[in-house]
KELUM-454873 format. One record per residue: residue number from 0; x, y, z of N, C-alpha, C in turn; chain. Coordinates in steps of 0.05 Angstrom, whole numbers. Last residue first. Example, Ala and Ser with C-alpha at 12.3 -4.5 7.8 and 13.67 -1.06 7.14 Angstrom:
BEGIN
+-----+--------+--------+--------+--------+--------+--------+--------+--------+--------+-------+
|   n |     nu |     nv |     nw |    cau |    cav |    caw |     cu |     cv |     cw | chain |
+-----+--------+--------+--------+--------+--------+--------+--------+--------+--------+-------+
|   1 |    257 |    -45 |    142 |    273 |    -21 |    143 |    258 |      1 |    157 |     A |
|   0 |    264 |   -114 |    156 |    246 |    -90 |    156 |    264 |    -66 |    156 |     A |
+-----+--------+--------+--------+--------+--------+--------+--------+--------+--------+-------+
END
This chain:
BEGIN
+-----+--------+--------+--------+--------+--------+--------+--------+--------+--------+-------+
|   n |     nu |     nv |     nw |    cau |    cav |    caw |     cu |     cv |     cw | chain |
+-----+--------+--------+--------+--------+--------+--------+--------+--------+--------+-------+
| 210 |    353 |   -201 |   -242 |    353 |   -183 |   -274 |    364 |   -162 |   -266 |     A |
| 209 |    344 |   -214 |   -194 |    358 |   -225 |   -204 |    367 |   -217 |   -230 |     A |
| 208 |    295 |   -178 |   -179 |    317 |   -170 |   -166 |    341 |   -188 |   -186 |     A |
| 207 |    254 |   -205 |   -219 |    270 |   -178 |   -220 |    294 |   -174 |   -207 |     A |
| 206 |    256 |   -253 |   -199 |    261 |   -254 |   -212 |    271 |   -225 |   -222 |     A |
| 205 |    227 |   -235 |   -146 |    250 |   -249 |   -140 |    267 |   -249 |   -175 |     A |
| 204 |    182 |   -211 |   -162 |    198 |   -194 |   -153 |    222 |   -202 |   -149 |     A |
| 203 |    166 |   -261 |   -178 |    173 |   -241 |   -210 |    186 |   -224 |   -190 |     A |
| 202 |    151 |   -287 |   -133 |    169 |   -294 |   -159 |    176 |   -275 |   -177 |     A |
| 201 |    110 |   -259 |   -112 |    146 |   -254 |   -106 |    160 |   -272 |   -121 |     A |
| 200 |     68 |   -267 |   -144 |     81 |   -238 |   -143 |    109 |   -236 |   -136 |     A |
| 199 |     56 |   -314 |   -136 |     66 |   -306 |   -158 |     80 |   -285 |   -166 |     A |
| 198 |     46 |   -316 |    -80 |     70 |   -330 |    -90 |     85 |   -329 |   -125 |     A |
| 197 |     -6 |   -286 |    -89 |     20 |   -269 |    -71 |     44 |   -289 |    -87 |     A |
| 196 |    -31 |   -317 |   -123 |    -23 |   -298 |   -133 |      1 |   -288 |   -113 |     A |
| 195 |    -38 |   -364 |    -90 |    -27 |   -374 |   -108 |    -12 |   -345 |   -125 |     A |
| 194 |    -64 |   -340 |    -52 |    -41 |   -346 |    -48 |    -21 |   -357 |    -67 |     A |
| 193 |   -118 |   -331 |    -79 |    -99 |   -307 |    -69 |    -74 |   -323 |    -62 |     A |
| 192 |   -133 |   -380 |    -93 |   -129 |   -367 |   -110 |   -105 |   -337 |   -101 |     A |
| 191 |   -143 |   -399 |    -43 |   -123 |   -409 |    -63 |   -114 |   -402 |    -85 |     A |
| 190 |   -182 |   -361 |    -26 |   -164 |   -364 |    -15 |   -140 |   -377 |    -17 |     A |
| 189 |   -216 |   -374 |    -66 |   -210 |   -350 |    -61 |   -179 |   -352 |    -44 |     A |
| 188 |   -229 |   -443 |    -51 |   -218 |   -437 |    -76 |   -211 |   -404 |    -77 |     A |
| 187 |   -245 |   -417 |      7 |   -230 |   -446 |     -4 |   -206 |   -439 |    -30 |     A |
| 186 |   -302 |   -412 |    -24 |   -284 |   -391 |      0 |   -252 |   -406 |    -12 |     A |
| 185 |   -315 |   -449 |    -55 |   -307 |   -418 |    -60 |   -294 |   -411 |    -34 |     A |
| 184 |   -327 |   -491 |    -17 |   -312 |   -491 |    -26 |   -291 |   -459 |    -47 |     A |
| 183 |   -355 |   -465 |     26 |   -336 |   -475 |     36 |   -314 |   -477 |     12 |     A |
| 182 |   -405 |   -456 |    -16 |   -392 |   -435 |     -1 |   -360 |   -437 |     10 |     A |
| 181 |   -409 |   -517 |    -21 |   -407 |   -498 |    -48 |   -392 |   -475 |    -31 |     A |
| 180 |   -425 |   -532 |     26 |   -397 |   -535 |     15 |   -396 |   -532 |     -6 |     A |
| 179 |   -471 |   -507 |     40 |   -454 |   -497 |     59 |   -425 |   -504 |     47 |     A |
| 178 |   -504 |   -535 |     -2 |   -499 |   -504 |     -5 |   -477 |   -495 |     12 |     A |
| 177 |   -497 |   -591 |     16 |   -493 |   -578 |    -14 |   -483 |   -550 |     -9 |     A |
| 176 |   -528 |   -584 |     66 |   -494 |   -585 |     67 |   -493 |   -583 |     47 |     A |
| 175 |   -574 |   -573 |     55 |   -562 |   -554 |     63 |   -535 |   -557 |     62 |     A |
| 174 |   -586 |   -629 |     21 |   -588 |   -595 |     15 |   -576 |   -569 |     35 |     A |
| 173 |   -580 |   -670 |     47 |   -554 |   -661 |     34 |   -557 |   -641 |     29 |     A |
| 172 |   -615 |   -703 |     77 |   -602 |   -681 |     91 |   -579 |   -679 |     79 |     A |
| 171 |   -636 |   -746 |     44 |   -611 |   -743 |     59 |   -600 |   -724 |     72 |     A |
| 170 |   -687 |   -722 |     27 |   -688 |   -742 |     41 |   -657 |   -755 |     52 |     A |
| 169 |   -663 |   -679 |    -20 |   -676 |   -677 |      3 |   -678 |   -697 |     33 |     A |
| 168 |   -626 |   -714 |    -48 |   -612 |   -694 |    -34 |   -637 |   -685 |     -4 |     A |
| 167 |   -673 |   -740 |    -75 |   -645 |   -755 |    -57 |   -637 |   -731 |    -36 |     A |
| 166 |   -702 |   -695 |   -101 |   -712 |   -722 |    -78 |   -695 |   -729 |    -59 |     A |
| 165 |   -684 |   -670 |   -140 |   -673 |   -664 |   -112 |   -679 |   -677 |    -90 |     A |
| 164 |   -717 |   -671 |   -176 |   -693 |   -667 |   -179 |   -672 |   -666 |   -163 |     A |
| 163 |   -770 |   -661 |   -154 |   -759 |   -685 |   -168 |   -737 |   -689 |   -174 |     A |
| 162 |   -773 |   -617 |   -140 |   -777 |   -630 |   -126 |   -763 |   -664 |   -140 |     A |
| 161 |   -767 |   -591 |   -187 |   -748 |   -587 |   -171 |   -752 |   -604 |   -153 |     A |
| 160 |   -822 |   -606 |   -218 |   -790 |   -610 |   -226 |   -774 |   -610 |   -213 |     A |
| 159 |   -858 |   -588 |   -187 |   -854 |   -606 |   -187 |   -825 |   -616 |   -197 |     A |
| 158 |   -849 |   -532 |   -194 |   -840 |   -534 |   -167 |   -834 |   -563 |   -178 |     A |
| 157 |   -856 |   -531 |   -251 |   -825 |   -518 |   -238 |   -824 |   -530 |   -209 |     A |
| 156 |   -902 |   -533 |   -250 |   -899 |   -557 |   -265 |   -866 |   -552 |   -256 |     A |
| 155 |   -928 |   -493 |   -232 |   -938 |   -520 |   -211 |   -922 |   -546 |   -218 |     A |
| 154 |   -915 |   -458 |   -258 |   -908 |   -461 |   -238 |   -905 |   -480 |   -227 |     A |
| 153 |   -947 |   -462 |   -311 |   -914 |   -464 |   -310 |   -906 |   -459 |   -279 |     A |
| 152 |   -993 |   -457 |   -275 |   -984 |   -485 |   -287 |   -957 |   -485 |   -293 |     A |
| 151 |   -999 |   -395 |   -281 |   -989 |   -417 |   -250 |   -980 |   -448 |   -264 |     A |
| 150 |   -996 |   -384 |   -337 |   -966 |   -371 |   -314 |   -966 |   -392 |   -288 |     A |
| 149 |  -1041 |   -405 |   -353 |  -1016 |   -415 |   -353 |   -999 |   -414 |   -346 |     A |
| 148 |  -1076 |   -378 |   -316 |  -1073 |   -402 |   -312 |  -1048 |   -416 |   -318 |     A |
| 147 |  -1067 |   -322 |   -335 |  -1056 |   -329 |   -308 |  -1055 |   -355 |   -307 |     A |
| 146 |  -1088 |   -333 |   -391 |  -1065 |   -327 |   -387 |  -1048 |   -336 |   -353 |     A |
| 145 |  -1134 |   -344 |   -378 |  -1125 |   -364 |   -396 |  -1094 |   -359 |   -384 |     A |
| 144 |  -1173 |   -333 |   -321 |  -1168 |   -320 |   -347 |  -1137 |   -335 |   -351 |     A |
| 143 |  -1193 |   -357 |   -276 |  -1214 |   -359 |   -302 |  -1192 |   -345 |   -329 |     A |
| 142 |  -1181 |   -409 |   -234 |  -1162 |   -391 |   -253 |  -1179 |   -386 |   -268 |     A |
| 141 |  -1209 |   -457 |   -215 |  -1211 |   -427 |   -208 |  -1200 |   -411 |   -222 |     A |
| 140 |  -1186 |   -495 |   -251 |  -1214 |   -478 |   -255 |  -1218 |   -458 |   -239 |     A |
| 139 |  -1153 |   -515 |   -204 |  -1147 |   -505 |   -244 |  -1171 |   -487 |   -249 |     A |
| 138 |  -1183 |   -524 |   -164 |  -1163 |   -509 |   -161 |  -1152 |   -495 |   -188 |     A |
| 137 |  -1214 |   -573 |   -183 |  -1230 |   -553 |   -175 |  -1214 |   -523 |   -169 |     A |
| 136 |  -1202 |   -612 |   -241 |  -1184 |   -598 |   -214 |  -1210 |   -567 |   -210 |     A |
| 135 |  -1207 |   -619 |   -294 |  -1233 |   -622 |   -279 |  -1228 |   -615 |   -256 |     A |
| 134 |  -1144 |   -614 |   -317 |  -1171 |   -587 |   -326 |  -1190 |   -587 |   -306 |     A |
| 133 |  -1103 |   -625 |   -264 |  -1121 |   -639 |   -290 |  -1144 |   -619 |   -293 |     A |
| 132 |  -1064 |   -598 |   -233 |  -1058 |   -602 |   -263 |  -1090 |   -598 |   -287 |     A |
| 131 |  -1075 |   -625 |   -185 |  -1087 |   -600 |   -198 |  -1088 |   -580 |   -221 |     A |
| 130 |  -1050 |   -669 |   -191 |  -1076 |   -670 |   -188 |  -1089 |   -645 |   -197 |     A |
| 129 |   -991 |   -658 |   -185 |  -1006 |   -666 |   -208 |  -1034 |   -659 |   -209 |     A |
| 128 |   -985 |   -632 |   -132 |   -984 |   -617 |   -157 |   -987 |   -628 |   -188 |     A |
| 127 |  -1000 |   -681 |    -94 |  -1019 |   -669 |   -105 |  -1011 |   -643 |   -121 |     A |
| 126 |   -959 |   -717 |   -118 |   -986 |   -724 |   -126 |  -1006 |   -704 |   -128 |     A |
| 125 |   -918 |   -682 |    -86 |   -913 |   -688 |   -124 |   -946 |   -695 |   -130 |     A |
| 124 |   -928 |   -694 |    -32 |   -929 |   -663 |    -55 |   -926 |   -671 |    -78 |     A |
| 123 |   -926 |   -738 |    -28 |   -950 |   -731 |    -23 |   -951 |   -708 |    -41 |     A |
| 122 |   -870 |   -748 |    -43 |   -889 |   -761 |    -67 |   -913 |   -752 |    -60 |     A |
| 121 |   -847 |   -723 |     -5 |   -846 |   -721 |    -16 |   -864 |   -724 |    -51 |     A |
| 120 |   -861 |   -762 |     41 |   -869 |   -730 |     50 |   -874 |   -718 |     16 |     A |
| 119 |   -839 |   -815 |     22 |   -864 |   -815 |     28 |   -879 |   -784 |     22 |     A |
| 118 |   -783 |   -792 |     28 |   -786 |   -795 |      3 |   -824 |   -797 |     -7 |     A |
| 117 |   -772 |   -736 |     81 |   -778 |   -756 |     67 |   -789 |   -768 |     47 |     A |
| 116 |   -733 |   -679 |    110 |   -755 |   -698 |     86 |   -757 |   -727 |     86 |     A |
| 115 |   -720 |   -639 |    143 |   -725 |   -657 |    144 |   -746 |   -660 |    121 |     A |
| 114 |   -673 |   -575 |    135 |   -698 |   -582 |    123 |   -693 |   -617 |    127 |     A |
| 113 |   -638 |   -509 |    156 |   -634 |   -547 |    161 |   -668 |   -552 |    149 |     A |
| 112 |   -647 |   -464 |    167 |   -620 |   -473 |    150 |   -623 |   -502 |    145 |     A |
| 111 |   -678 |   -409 |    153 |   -673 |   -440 |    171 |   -661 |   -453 |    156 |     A |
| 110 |   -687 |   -348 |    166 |   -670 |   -355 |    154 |   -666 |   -383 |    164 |     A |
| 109 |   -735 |   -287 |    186 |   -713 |   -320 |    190 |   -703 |   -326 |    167 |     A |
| 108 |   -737 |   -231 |    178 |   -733 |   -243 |    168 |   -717 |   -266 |    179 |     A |
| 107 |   -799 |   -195 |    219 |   -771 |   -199 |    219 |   -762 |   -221 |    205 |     A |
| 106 |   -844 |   -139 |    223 |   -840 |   -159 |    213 |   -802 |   -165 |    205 |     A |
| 105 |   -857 |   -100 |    284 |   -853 |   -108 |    254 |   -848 |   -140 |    242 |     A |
| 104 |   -845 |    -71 |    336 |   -823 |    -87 |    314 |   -823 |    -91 |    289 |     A |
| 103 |   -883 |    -50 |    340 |   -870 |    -32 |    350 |   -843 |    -46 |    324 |     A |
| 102 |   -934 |    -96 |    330 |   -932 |    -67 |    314 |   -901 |    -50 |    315 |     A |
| 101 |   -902 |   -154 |    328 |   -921 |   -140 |    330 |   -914 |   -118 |    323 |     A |
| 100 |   -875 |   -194 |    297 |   -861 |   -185 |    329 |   -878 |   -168 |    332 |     A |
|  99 |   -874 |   -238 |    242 |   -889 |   -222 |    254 |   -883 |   -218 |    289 |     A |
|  98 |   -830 |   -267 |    202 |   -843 |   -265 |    233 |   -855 |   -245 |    239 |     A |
|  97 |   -814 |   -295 |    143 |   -820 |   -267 |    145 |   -834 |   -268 |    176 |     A |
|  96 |   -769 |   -338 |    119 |   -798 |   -333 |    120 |   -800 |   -301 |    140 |     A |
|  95 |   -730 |   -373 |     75 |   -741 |   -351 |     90 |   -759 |   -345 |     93 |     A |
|  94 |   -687 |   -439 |     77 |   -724 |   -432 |     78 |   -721 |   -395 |     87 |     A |
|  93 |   -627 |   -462 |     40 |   -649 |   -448 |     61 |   -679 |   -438 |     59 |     A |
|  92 |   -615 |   -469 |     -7 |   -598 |   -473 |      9 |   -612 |   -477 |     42 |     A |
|  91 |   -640 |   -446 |    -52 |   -626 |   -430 |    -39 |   -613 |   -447 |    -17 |     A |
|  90 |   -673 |   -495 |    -75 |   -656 |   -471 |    -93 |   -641 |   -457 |    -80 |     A |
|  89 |   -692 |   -523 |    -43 |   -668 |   -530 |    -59 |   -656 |   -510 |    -69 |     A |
|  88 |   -723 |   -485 |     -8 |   -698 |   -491 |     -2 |   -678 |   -506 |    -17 |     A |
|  87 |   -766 |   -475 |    -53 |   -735 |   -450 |    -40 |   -718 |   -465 |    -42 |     A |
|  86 |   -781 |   -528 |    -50 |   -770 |   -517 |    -69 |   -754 |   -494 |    -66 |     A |
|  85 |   -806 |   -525 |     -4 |   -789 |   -542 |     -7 |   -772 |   -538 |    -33 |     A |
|  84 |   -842 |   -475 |    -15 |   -823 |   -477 |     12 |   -802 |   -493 |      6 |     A |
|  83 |   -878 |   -503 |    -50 |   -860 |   -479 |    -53 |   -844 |   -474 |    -32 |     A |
|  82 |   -892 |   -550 |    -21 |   -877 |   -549 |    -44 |   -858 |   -525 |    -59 |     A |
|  81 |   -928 |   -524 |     12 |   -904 |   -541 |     28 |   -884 |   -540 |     -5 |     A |
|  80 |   -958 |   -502 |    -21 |   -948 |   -481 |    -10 |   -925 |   -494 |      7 |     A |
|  79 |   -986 |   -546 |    -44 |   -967 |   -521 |    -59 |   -958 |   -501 |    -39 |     A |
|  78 |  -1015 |   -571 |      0 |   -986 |   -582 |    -13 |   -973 |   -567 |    -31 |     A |
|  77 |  -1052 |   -538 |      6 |  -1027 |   -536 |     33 |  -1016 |   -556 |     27 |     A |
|  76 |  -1087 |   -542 |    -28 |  -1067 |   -513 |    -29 |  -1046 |   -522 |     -7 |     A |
|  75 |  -1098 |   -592 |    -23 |  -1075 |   -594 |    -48 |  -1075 |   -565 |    -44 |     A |
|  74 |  -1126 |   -585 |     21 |  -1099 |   -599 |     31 |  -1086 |   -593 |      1 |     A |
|  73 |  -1175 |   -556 |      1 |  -1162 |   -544 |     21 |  -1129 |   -560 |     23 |     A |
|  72 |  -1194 |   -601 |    -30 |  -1191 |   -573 |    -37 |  -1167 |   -558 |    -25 |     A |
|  71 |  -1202 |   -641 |      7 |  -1184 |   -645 |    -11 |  -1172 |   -626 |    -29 |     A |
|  70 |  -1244 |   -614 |     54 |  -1214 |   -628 |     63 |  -1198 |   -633 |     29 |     A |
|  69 |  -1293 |   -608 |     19 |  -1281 |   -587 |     27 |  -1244 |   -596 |     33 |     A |
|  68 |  -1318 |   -659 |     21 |  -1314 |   -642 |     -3 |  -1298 |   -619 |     -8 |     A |
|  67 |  -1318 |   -689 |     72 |  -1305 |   -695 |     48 |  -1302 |   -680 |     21 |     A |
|  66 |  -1325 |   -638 |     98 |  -1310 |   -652 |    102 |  -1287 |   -666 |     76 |     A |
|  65 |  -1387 |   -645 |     90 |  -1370 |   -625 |     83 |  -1336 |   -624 |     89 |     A |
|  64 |  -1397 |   -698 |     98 |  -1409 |   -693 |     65 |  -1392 |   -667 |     74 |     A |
|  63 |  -1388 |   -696 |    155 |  -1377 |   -711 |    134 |  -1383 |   -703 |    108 |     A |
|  62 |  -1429 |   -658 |    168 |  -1405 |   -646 |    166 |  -1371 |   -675 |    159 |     A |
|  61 |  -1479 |   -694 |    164 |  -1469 |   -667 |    147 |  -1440 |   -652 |    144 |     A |
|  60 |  -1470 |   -732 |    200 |  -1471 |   -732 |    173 |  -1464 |   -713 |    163 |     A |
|  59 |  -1466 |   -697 |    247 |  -1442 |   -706 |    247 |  -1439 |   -717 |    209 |     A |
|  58 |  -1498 |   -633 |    234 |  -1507 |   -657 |    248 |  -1486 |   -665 |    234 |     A |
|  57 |  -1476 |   -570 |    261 |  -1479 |   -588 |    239 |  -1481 |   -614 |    250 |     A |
|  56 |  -1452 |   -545 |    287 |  -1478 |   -548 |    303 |  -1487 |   -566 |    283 |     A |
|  55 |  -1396 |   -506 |    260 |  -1412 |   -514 |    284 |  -1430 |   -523 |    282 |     A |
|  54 |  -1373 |   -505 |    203 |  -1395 |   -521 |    209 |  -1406 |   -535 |    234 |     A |
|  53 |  -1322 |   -473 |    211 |  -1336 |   -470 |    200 |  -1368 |   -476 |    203 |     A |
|  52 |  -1295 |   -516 |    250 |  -1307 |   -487 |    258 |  -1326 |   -487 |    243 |     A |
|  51 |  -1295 |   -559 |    214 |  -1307 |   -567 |    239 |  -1320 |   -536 |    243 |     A |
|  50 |  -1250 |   -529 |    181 |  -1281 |   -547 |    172 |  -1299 |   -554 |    187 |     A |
|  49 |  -1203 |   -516 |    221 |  -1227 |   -500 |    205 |  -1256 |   -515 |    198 |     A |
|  48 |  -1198 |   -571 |    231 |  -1207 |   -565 |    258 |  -1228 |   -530 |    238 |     A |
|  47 |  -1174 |   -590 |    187 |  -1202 |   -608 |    199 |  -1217 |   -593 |    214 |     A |
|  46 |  -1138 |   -556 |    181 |  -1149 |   -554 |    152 |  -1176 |   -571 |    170 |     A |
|  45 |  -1112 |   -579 |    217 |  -1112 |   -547 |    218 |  -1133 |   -552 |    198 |     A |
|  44 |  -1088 |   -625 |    209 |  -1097 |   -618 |    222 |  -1116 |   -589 |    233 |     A |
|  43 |  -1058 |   -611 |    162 |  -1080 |   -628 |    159 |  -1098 |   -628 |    183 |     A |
|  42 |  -1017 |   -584 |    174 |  -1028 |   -574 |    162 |  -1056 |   -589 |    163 |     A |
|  41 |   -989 |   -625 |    210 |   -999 |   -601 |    218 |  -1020 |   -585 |    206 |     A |
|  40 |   -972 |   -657 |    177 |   -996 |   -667 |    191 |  -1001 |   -650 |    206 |     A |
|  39 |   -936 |   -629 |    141 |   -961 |   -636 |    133 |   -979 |   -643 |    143 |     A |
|  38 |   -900 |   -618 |    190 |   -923 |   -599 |    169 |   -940 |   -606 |    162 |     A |
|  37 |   -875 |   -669 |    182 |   -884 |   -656 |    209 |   -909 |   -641 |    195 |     A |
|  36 |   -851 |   -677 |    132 |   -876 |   -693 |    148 |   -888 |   -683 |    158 |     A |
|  35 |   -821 |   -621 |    137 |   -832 |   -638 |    114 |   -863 |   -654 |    123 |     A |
|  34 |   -784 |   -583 |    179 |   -803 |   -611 |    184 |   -823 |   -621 |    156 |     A |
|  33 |   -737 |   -535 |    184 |   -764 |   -544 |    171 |   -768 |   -571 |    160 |     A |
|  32 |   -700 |   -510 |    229 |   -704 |   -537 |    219 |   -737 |   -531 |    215 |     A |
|  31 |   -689 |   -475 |    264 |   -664 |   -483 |    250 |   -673 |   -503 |    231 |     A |
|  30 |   -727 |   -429 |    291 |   -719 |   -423 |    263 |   -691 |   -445 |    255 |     A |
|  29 |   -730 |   -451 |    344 |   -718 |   -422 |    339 |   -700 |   -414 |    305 |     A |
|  28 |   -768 |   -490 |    336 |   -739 |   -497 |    334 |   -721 |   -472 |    324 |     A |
|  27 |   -808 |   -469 |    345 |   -798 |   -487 |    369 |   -778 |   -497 |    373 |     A |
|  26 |   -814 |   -434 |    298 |   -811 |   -422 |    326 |   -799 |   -440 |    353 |     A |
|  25 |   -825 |   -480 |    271 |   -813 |   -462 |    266 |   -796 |   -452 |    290 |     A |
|  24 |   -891 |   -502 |    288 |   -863 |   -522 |    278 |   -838 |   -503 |    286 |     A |
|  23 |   -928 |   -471 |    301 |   -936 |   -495 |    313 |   -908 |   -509 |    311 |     A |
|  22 |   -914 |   -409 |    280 |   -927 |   -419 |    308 |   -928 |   -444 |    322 |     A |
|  21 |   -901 |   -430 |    220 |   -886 |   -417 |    240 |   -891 |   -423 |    269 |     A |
|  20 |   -958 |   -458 |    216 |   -924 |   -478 |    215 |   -901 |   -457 |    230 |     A |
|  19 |   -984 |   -410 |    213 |   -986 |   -433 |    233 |   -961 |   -453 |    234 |     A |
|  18 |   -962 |   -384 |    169 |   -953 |   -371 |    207 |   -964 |   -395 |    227 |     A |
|  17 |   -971 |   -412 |    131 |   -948 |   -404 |    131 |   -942 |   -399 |    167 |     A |
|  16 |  -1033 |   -401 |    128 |  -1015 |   -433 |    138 |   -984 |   -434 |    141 |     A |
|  15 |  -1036 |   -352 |    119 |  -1041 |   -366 |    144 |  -1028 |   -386 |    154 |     A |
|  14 |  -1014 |   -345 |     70 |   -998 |   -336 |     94 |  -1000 |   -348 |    119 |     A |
|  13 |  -1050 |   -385 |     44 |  -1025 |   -389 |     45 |  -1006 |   -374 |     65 |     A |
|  12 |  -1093 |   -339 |     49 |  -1090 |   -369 |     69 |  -1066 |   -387 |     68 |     A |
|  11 |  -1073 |   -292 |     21 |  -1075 |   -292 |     54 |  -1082 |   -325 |     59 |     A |
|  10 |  -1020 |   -306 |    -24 |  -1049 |   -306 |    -19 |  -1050 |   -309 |     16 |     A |
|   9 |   -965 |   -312 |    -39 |   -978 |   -294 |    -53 |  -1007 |   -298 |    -42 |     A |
|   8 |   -957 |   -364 |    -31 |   -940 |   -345 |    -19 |   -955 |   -325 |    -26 |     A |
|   7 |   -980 |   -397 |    -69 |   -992 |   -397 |    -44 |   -984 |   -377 |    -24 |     A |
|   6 |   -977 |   -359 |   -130 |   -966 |   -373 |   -103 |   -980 |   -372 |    -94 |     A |
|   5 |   -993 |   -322 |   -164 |  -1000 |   -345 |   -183 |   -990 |   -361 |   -159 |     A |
|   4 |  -1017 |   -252 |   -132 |   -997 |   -272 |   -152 |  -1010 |   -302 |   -152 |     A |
|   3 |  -1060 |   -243 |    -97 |  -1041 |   -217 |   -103 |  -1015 |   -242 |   -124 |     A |
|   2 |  -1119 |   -253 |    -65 |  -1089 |   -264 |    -84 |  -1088 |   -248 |    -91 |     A |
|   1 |  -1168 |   -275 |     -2 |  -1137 |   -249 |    -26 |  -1120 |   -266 |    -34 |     A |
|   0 |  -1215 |   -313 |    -11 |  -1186 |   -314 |     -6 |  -1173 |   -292 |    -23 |     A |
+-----+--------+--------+--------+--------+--------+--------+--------+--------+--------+-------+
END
């Protein structure tokens, strides 16, 4: 697996799973709404049907013993990478993700405004950014040099935080309306502010003319 940073965003199977949720979730909802649950059993699905590839012709034992060793590896990267997604969107309001329109086009930036959660969806990702916490974590131990390890763990330990901080808001479909009436309200407040100044202005012009 290419890594180029301490993200699932940052590595070609994290992209992968990134353009399958595009392809399978995303796209169907012309970019308005990222699915929490949905994903995950997308993802999980995806993660069985590789393991299967992988181990054509394998007698049905064997590709349980690979299965079971391989499927828990594979699902706690495709809960950091639902986690970093879900974490954007607290932070921004919104999910962006990057589409691929082929050569002539290129790559084009969505922008999904709406995110479904649940508290269940939720605690799946929190468990498994604990899990990989623990030193014996087959995912911890890949990190060999001390330093990067700790750069991702202060990661793993940020997403979790935000996730935790924002449970409610997630699982009420308040995060996007948060951000839409933060905006609403600045706008709002600019626009009370400017009128408050014009009305100030012709006071003092009213008060000059009267001087």
């Amino acid at each position: 697996m290419g890594t180029w940073g301490i993200t699932m965003r940052q590595s070609d199977y994290g992209l992968d799973m990134l353009n399958s949720i595009m392809e399978q979730q995303l796209q169907k909802t012309d970019f308005k709404s990222f699915n929490v649950p949905e994903a995950i059993e997308l993802l999980k699905a995806d993660i069985l049907d590789e393991i299967e590839t992988a181990n054509r012709g394998c007698s049905p034992n064997l590709l349980e013993a690979f299965t079971a060793e391989m499927f828990p590896y594979r699902f706690s990267q495709a809960a950091q990478l639902l986690a970093e997604c879900t974490a954007d969107f607290c932070r921004n309001g919104e999910l962006v993700v990057d589409e691929y329109l082929g050569d002539q086009e290129g790559f084009v930036e969505r922008h999904v405004p709406e995110i479904t959660a649940t508290e269940d969806s939720i605690q799946v990702l929190l468990e498994e950014l604990s899990k990989v916490q623990e030193p014996t974590n087959a995912i911890y131990r890949s990190w060999f040099e001390d330093s990067t390890r700790e750069a991702w763990l202060a990661h793993m330990r940020e997403l979790g935080q935000t996730l935790k901080e924002n449970v409610q808001a997630l699982t009420t479909g308040n995060i996007g309306r948060m951000e839409q009436a933060g905006e609403a309200a600045h706008e709002s407040e600019g626009f009370d502010d400017r009128s408050n100044q014009q009305e100030n202005d012709a006071q003092m012009q009213y008060s000059g003319m009267n001087l």
